[in-house]
C-alpha positions as CSV (number, residue, x, y, z in Angstrom):
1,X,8.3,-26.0,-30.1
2,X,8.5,-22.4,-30.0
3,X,11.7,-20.0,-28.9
4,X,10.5,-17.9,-25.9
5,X,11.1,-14.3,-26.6
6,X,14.8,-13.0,-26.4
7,X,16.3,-9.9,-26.7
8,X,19.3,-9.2,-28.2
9,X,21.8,-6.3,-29.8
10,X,20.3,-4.3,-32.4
11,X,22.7,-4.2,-35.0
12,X,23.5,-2.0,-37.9
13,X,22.0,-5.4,-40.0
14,X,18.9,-3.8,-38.5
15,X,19.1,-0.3,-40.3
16,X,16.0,-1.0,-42.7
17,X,13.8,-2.6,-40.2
18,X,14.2,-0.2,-37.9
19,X,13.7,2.6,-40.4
20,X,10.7,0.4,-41.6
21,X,9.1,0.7,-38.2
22,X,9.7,4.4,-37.7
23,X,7.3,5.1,-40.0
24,X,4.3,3.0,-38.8
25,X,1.8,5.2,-37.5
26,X,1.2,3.5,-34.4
27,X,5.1,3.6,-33.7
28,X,4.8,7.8,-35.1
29,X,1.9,7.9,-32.4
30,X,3.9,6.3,-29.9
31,X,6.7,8.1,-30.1
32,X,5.9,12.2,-31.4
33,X,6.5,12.9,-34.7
34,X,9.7,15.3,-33.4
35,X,11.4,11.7,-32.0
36,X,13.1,10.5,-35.3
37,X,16.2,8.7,-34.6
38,X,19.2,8.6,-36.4
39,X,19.3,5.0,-37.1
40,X,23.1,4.6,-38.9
41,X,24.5,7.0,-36.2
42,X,22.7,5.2,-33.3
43,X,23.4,2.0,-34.2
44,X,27.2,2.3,-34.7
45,X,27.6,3.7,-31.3
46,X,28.3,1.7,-28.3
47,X,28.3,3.4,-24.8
48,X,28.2,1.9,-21.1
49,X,25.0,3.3,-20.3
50,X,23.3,2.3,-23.6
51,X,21.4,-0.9,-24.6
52,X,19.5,-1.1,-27.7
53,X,17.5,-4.3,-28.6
54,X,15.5,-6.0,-30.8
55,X,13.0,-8.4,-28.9
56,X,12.6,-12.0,-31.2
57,X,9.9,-14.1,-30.6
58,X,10.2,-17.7,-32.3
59,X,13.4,-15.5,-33.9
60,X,11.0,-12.8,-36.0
61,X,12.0,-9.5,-34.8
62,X,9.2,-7.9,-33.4
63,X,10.2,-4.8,-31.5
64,X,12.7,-2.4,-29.7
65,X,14.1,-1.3,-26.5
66,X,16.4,1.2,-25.5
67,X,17.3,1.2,-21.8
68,X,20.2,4.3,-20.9
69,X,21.0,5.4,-17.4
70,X,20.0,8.6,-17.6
71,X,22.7,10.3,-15.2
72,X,25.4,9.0,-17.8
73,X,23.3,10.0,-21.3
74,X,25.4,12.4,-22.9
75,X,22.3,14.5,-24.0
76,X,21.1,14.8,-20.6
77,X,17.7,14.6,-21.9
78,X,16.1,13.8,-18.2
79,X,17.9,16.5,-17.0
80,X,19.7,16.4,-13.5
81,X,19.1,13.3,-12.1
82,X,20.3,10.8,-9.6
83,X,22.6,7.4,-10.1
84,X,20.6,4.4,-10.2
85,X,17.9,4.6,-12.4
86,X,17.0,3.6,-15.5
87,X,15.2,4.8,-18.3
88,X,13.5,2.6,-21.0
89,X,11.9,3.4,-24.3
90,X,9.8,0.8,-25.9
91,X,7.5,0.2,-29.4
92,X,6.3,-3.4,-31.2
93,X,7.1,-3.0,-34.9
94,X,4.2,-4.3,-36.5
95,X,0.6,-3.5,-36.1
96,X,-0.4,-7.2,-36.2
97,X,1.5,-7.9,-33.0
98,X,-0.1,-5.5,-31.1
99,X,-2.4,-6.7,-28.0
100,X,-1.3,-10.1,-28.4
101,X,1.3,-10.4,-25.2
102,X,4.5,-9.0,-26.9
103,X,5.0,-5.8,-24.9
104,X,3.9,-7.2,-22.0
105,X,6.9,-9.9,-22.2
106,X,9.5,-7.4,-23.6
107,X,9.3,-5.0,-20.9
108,X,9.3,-7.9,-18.1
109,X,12.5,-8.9,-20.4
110,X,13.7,-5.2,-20.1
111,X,13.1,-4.6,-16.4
112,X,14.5,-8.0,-15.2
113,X,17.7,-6.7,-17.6
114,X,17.6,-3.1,-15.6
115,X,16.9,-4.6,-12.1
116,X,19.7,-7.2,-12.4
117,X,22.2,-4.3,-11.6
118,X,22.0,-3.9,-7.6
119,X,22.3,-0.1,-8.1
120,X,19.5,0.1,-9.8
121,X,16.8,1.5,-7.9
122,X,14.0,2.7,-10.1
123,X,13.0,2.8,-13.7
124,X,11.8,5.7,-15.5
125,X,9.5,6.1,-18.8
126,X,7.9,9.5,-21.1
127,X,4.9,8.2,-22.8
128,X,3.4,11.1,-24.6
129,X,0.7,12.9,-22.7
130,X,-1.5,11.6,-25.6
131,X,-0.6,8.0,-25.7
132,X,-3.5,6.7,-23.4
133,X,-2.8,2.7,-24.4
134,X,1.0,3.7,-23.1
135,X,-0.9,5.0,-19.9
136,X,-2.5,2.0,-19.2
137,X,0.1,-0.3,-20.3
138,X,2.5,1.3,-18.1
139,X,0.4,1.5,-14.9
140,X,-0.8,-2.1,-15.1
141,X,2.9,-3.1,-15.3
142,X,3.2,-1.5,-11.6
143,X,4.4,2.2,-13.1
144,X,3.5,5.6,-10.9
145,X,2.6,8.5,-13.0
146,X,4.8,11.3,-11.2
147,X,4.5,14.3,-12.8
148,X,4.0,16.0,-16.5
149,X,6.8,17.2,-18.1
150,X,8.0,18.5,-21.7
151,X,10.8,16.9,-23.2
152,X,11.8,19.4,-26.0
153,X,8.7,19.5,-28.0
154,X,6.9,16.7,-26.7
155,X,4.3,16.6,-23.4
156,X,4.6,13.8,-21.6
157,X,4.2,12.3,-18.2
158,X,7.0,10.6,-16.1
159,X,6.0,6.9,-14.8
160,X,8.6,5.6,-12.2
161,X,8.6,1.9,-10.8
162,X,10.9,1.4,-7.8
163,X,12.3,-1.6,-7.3
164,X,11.1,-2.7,-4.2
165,X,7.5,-2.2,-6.2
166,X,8.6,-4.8,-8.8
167,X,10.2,-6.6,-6.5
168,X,6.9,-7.3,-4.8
169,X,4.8,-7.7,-7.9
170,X,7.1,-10.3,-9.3
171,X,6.9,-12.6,-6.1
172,X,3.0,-12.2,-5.8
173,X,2.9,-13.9,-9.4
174,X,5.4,-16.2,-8.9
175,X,3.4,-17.1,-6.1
176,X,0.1,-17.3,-7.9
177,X,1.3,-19.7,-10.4
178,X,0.1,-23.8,-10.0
């Protein structure tokens, strides 16, 4: 019987994978070659308005989340914005688990994580402008491309899904299960 997908902690028992994964060219393409993270730093840190996960399936790490509130980030990479959002980032490790489900669950995982706050009224995401899969992925999920924006080096669009939005599209498959 298999484990349904979890997420849990990354943790600095992580370091290698997740410096494994950073340089995977779909995970480079993904994210813009400017985004390197600072793995040992990142992953010691704990703040309020950070989670950083490693999605399992059947307990084999496959991928990453990082959901911040954006008003709280200390960078203030978004910029000025409101309380109650969300902002997620998201990439599959491996190039064999790509287009086989995996990101599909792990942001359902994610957004059911953000949306169980009450204050939480939207989520936001930056795909690179380039990143067409991302696009796609994104606005099947329910995402609206708002605008196009630079974040430091990289162009990117801003995709926003408002609760009520997921709300909806959550109870019309609920519903259209046997």
């Amino acid at each position: 019987m298999s484990i349904p997908m979890q997420l849990r902690d990354a943790q600095l028992s992580d370091l290698d994978l997740l410096q494994y994964w950073d340089d995977k060219p779909h995970v480079v393409a993904a994210m813009g070659e400017d985004e390197g993270w600072d793995w040992p730093a990142e992953l010691g840190r704990r703040a309020d308005w950070l989670d950083m996960l490693i999605a399992e399936e059947d307990g084999r790490p496959i991928g990453f989340i990082q959901i911040i509130d954006p008003a709280s980030e200390e960078t203030h990479y978004w910029g000025d914005v409101g309380s109650g959002l969300r902002a997620i980032d998201i990439w599959i490790g491996e190039e064999t688990d790509l287009g086989r489900g995996f990101g599909t669950r792990m942001m359902q995982l994610a957004l059911e994580r953000c949306f169980a706050d009450i204050s939480v009224t939207a989520v936001l995401l930056d795909p690179s402008v380039s990143n067409h899969g991302a696009h796609r992925f994104y606005e099947r999920l329910g995402f609206e491309r708002m605008e196009r924006r630079r974040f430091d080096k990289e162009d990117c669009y801003v995709y926003r899904l408002e609760r009520i939005r997921w709300e909806q599209a959550k109870t019309s498959t609920s519903s259209a299960k046997p």
